[in-house]
C-alpha positions as semicolon CSV with decimal commas, in nm:
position;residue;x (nm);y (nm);z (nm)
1;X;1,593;3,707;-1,908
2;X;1,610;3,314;-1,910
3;X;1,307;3,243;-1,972
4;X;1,298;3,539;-2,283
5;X;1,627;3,366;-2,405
6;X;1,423;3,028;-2,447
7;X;1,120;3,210;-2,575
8;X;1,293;3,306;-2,863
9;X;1,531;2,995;-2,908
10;X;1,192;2,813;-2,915
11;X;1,020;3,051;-3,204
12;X;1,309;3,028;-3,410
13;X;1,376;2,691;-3,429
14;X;0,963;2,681;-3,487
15;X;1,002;2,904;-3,802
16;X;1,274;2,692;-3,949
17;X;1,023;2,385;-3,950
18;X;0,924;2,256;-4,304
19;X;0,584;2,365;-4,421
20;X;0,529;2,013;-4,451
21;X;0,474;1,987;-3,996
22;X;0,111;1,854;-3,943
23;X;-0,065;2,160;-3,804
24;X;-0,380;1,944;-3,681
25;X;-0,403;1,950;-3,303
26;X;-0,603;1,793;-3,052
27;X;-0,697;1,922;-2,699
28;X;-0,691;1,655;-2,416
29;X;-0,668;1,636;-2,040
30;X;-0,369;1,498;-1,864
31;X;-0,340;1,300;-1,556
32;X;-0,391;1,582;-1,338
33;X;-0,668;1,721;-1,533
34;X;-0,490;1,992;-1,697
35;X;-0,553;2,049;-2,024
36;X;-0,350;2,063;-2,325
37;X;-0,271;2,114;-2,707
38;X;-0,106;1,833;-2,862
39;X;-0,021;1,765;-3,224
40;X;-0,186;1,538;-3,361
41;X;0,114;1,323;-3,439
42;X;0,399;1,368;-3,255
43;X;0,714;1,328;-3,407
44;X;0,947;1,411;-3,126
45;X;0,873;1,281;-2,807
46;X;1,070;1,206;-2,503
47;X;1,020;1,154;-2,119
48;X;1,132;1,314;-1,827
49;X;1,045;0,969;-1,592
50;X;1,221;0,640;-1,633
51;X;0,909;0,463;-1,596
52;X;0,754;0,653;-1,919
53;X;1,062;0,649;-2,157
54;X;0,991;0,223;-2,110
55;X;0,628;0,287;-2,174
56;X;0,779;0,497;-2,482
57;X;0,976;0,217;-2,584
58;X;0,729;-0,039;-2,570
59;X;0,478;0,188;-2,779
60;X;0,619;0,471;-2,982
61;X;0,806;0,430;-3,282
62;X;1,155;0,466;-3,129
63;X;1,294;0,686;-3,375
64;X;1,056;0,985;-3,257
65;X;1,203;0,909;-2,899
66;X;1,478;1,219;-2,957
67;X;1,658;1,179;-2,573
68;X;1,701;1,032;-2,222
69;X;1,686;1,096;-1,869
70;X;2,044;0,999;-1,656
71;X;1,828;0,744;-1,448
72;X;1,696;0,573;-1,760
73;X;1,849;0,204;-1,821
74;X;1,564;-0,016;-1,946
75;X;1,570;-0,085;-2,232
76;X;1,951;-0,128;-2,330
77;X;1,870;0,037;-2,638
78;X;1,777;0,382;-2,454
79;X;2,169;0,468;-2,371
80;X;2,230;0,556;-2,750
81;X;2,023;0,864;-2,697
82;X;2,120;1,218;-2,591
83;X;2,050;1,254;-2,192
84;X;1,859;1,569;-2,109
85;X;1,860;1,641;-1,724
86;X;1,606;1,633;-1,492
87;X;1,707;1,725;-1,217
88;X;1,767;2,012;-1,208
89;X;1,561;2,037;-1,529
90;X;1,778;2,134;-1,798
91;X;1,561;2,370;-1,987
92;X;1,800;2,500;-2,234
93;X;1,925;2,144;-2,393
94;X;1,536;2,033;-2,389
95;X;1,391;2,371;-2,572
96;X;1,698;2,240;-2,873
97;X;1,574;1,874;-2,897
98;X;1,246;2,094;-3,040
99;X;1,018;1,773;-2,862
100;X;0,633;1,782;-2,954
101;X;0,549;1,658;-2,604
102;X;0,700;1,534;-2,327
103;X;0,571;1,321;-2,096
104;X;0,605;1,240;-1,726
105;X;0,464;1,109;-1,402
106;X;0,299;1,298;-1,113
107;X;0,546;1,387;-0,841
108;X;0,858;1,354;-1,075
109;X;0,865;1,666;-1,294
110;X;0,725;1,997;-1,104
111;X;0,395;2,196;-1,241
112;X;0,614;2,510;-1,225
113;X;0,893;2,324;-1,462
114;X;0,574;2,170;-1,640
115;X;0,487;2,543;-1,701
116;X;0,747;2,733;-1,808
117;X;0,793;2,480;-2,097
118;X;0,420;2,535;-2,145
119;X;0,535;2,936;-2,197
120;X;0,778;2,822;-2,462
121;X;0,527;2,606;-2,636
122;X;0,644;2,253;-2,549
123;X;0,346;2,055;-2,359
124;X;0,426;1,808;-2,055
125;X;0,153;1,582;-2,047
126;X;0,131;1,422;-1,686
127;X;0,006;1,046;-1,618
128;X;-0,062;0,909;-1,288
129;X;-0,044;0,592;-1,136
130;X;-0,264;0,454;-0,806
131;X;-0,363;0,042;-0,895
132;X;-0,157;-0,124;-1,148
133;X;-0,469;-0,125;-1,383
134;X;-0,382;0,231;-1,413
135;X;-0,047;0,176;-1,573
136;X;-0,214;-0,055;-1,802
137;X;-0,408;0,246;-1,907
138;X;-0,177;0,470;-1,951
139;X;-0,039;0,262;-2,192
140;X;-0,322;0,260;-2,385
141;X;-0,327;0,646;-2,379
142;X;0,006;0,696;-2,486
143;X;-0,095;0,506;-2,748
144;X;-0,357;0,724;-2,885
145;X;-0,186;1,031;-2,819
146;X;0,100;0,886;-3,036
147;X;-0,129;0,712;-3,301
148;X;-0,027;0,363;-3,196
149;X;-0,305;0,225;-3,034
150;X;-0,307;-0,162;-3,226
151;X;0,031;-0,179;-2,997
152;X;-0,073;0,036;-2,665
153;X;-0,416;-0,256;-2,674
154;X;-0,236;-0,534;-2,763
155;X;0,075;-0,443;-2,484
156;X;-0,216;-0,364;-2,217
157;X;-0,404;-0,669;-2,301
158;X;-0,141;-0,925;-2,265
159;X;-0,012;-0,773;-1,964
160;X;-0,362;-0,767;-1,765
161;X;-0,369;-1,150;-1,869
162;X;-0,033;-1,179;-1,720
163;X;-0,146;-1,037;-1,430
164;X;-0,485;-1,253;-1,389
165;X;-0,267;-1,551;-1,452
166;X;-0,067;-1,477;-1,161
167;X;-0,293;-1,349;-0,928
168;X;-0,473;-1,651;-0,996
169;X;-0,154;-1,846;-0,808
170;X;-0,195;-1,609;-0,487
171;X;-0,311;-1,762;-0,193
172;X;-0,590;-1,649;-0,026
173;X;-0,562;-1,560;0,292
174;X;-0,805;-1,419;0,588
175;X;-0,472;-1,217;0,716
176;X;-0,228;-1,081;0,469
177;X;0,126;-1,025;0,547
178;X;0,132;-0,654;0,639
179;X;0,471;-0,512;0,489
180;X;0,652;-0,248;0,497
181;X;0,905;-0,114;0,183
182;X;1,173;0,133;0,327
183;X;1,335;0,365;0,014
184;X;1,610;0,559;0,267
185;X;1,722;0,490;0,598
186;X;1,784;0,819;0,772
187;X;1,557;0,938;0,773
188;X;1,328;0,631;0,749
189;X;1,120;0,672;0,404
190;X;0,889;0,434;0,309
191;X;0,612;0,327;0,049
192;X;0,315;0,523;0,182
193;X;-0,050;0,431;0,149
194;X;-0,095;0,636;-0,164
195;X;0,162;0,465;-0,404
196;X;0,129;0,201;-0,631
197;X;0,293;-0,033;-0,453
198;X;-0,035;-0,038;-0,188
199;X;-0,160;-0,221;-0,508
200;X;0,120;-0,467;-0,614
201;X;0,123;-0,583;-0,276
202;X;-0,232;-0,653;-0,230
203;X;-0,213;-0,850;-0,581
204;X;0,120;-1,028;-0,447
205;X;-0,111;-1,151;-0,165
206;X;0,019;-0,906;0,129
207;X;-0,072;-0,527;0,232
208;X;0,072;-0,270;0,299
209;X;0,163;-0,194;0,670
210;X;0,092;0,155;0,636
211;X;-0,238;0,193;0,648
212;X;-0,224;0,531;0,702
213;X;-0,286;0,791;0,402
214;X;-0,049;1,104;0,430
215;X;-0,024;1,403;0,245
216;X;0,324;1,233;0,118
217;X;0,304;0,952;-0,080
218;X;0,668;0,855;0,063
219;X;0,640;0,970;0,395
220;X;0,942;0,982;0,693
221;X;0,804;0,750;0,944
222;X;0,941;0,763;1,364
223;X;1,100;0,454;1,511
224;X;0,805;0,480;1,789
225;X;0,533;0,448;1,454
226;X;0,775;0,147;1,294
227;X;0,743;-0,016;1,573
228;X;0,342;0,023;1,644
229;X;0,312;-0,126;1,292
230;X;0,532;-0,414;1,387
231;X;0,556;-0,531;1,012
232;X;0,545;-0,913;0,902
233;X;0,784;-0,832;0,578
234;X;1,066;-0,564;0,574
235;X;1,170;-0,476;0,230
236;X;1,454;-0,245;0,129
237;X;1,767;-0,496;0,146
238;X;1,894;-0,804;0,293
239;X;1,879;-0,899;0,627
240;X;2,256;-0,948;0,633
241;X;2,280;-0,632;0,467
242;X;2,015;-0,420;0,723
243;X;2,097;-0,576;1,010
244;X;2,488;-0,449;1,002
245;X;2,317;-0,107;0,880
246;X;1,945;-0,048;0,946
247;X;1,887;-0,238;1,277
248;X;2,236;-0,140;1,401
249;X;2,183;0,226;1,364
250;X;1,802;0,142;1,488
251;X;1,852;-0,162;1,725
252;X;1,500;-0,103;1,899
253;X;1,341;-0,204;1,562
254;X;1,501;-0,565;1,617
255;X;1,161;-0,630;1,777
256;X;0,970;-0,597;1,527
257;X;0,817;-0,952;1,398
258;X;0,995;-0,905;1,052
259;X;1,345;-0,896;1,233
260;X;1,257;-1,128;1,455
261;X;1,104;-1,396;1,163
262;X;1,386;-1,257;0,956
263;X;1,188;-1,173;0,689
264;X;1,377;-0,917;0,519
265;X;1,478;-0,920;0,175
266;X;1,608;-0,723;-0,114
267;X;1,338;-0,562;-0,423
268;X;1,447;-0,502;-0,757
269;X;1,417;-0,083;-0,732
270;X;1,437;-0,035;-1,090
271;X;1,092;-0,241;-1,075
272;X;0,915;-0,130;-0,787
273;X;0,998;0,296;-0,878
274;X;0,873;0,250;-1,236
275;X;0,538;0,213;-1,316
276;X;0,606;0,098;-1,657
277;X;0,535;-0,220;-1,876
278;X;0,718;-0,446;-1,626
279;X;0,503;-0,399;-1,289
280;X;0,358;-0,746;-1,355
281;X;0,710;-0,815;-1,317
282;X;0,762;-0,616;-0,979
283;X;0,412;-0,816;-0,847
284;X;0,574;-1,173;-0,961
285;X;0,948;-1,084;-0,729
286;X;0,686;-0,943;-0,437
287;X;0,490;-1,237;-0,456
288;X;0,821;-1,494;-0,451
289;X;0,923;-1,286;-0,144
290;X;0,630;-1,361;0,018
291;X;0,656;-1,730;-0,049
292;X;0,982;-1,747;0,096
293;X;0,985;-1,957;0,393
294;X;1,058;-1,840;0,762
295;X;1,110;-1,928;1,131
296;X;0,834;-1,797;1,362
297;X;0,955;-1,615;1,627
298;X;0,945;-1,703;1,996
């Protein structure tokens, strides 16, 4: 009866439209490979993933962004918009906002969500991210699918120069520091092989201590399998912070070589969850942790 209820919210606020609504359309594939009917230009937009309403702002025109996500904070500007929830995804409030498309990331918005707006004629056009180059293309394909592909190129473009420039700084080493990002502590969560952040790190001049691909990209990990990995970096907080926390509640892990060297240190999470225009950002703070100086254990 929902579902019917948004059906026909959705077809009557599609007969009110002016005549004047482009009817061209394009057919593309997604992220995931799905495929989809888009207008050809959007004029309502808006993003169900913080890391694509700051790829929104740095290529739509910002007045066809129409709302917000509660998690979204970057840019400032974003808070004068109407927030539309997410989770759980408030379908109701987002069939009124009458978007064209709305976009999202793999593993934040759920096909079956993804589909039932699909039933009530509002596409969700998925991007996914597995190197950092790949955010720099999504950029770029936002900016076709919203007609604004001088900016998308010329955002992408100065960004991978960013990048080279940086990477270009990164010491070369025959044994990268193997790290280990932690995103809750009980249970243990951490950045699995299969994230981005595999990626940033390798660019930042480390690698990931998971080397390990499971079937979640953010997978609960044992004390016993913490401690095989025995990481060089620990990243999730500060040591003063984790030890009085994390190692208290988990004082076997003391041992391993990033407690021991103290080399544990806060991220920025707003950078490293959002694969948006600032990861060359979130590789620059990864590689400045890495640089930071240490005592070798005994």
């Amino acid at each position: 009866m929902r579902v019917l209820y948004l059906f026909l919210t959705a077809a009557l606020l599609a007969s009110c439209q002016p005549e004047s609504r482009p009817a061209a359309a394009v057919v593309v594939k997604d992220g995931l490979g799905r495929s989809l009917t888009l207008p050809a230009h959007p004029r309502r937009v808006l993003a169900l993933a913080p890391s694509m309403t700051e790829m929104l702002y740095a290529v739509a025109d910002t007045a066809t962004i129409v709302a917000r996500v509660p998690q979204d904070n970057y840019p400032a500007a974003v808070l004068r918009k109407p927030v539309v929830n997410n989770y759980p995804l408030d379908l109701e409030k987002l069939v009124l906002l009458r978007p064209d498309v709305v976009f999202t990331v793999e593993g934040i918005t759920s096909v079956d969500d993804a589909q039932r707006l699909q039933e009530l004629g509002i596409p969700v056009y998925y991007l996914r991210f597995r190197k950092v180059e790949d955010v720099f293309a999504g950029i770029e394909e936002l900016g076709r699918l919203l007609g604004r592909q001088r900016q998308a190129t010329q955002l992408a473009d100065s960004l991978r120069r960013k990048l080279a420039a940086l990477v270009a700084t990164t010491p070369k080493s025959a044994a990268p520091p193997s790290v280990l990002a932690i995103t809750w502590q009980d249970p243990i969560y951490c950045y699995g092989q299969n994230t981005l952040f595999t990626d940033e790190i390798r660019l930042a001049g480390g690698q990931n201590a998971v080397t390990e691909t499971f079937p979640q990209p953010y997978p609960a990990l044992t004390r016993e399998y913490i401690l095989k990995l025995n990481p060089d970096v620990l990243l999730g907080g500060s040591f003063g912070k984790l030890d009085s926390t994390f190692f208290r509640n988990y004082p076997e892990l003391r041992r391993i070589k990033a407690c021991r060297n103290r080399r544990v240190y806060p991220i920025t999470g707003n950078l490293m969850e959002r694969p948006g225009p600032r990861v060359v950002e979130s590789v620059r703070e990864l590689q400045k942790l890495l640089r930071q100086p240490y005592v070798p254990a005994n």
